[in-house]
N, C-alpha and C positions, 0 to 999 in steps of 0.2 A: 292673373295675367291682365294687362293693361290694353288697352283698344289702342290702335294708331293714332293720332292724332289727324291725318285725313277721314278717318272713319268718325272718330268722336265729333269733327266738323261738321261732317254730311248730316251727323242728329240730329246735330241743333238745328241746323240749315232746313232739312226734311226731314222732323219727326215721323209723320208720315209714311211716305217710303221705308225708310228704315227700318219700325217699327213690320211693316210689310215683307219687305226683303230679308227681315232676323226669323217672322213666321213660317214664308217660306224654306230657308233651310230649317224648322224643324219638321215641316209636313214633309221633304225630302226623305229627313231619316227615318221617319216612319210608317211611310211607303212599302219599304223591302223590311227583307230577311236581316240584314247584315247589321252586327251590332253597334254599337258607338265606338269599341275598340278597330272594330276591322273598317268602319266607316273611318275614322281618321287616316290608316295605314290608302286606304285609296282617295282620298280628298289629298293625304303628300304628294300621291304619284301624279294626280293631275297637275298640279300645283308645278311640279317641275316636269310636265310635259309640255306646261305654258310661261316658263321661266318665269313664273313670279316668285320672286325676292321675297317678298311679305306674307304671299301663301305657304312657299318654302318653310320659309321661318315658325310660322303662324303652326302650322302642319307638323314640323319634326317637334317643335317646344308639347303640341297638343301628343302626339304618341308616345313621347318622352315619359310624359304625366300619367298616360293613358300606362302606362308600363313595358311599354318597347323598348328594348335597348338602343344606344348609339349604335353599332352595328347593324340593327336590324334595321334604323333607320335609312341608314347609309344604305345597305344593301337594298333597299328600294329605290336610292336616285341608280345605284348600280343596273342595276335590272332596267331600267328606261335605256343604256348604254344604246344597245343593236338599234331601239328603235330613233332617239332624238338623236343622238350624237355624241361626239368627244364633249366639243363644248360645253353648250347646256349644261352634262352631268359634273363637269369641274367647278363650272358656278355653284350647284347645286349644293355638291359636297362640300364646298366652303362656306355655304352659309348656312347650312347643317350642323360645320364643325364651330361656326361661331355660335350657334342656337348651345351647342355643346359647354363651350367655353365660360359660357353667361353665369 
């Protein structure tokens, strides 16, 4: 899987940081209980709790790998439904269904 090219920017730009910011998400996952598989399935649902596009993506392409099905994916932007909205969850699903399509 390929990095964004805003993200590959920020590297070069802030080794540093970045180098900082990649540590702490992994001192994150090894904090708790929760595995890398179920870490993923909850890092999607933020991701489309905060309409990001790229976390979206980033998020269903990583559970996809991780061995989630479409569906199972899907049915996690579903589940945000009651709480965000129509909206949100039709973006979501669509770029879900594009992470799909790839």
């Amino acid at each position: 899987m390929s990095l964004p090219k805003p993200y590959t920017d920020f590297k070069k730009q802030y080794p540093e940081l970045a180098q900082d910011f990649e540590a702490l998400g992994v001192k994150c996952r090894q904090v708790g209980p929760l595995d890398e598989r179920a870490a993923h399935m909850v890092k999607l649902g933020l991701a489309i709790a905060t309409g990001s596009k790229g976390g979206i993506k980033s998020q269903a392409r990583r559970a996809m790998d991780d061995g989630f099905t479409l569906e199972e994916v899907r049915h996690a932007a579903i589940l945000a439904l009651p709480t965000i909205g129509f909206p949100p969850i039709i973006a979501a699903l669509g770029w879900i269904n594009e992470v799909a399509a790839e």
